[in-house]
C-alpha positions in Angstrom: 107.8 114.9 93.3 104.8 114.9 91.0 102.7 111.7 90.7 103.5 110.3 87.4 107.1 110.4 88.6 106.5 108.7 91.7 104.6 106.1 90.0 107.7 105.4 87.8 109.8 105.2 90.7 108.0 103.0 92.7 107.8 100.9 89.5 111.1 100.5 89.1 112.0 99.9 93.1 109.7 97.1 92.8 111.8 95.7 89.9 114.8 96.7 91.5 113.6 94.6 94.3 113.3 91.3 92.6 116.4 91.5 90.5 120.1 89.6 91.2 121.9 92.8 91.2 119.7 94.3 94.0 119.2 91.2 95.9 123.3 90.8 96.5 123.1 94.7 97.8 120.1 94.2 100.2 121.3 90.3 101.6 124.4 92.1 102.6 122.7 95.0 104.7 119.0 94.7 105.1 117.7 91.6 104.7 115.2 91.2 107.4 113.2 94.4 105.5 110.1 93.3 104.2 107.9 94.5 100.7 106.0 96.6 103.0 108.7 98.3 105.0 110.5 98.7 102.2 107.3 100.9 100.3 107.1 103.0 103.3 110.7 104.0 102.9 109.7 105.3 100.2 107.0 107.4 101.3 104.3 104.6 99.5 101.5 103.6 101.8 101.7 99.7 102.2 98.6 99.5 101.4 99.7 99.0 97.9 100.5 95.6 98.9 97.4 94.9 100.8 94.9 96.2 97.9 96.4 93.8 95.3 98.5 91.2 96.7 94.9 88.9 97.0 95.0 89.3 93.0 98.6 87.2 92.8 98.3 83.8 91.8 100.6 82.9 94.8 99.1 84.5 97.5 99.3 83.1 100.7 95.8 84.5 102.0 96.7 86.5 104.4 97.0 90.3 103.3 99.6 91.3 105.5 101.8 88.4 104.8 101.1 87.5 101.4 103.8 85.2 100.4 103.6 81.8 100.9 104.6 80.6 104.1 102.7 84.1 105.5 103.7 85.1 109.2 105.2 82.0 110.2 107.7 81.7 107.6 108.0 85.7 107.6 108.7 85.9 111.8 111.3 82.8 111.5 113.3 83.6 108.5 116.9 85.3 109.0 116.8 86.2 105.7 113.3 87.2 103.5 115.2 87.2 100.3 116.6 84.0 100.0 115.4 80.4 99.1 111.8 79.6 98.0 110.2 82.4 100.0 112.7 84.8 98.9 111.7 83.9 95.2 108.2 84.1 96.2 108.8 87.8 97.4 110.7 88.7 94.1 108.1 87.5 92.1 105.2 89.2 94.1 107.3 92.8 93.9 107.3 91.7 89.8 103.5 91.6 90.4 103.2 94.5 92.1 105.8 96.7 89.5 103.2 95.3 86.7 100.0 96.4 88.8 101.5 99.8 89.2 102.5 100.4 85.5 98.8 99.5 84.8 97.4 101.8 87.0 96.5 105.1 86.0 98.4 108.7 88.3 95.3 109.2 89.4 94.6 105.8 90.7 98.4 105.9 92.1 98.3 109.1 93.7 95.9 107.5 96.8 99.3 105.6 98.2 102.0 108.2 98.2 102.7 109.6 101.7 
């Protein structure tokens, strides 16, 4: 897969992510799957999430758990999509799917697989 179409599809996994329609799917199966694992999947490098999650206006300050409630909440919870830190993670893959369809292939092509 070239890199303008793996940029598109990583764009729309992230918005995939943080809708209703995909949340119901994942609850049901995967929930315990995180951003990050969930990237990786997908043959994207997590540092994707690392590089820019400090730029999100909720950032929890810790880059590898960058929602709020970071590893504590992250380690405890059953379920990562649900309730306020579920929300928190939708809106930060939101984030992410806009920092992605700003960036140029080039820029892109450093966290594919």
């Amino acid at each position: 897969m070239n890199t303008k179409k793996k940029k598109a599809q990583t764009e729309k996994l992230l918005r995939q992510w943080a809708t209703k329609k995909w949340w119901k799917f994942w609850v049901e199966r995967k929930n315990y799957l995180g951003i990050c694992y969930n990237l990786h999947l997908h043959r994207i490098n997590m540092d994707l999430v690392f590089d820019h999650a400090e730029s999100w206006e909720e950032f929890s300050g810790n880059r590898a758990y960058p929602v709020p409630g970071g590893r504590y909440v992250y380690r405890k919870s059953d379920n990562l999509w649900i309730g306020e830190y579920g929300e928190s993670r939708k809106r930060l893959c939101l984030y992410l799917a806009d920092v992605v369809a700003d960036m140029s292939a080039e820029e892109f092509e450093q966290y594919i697989i």
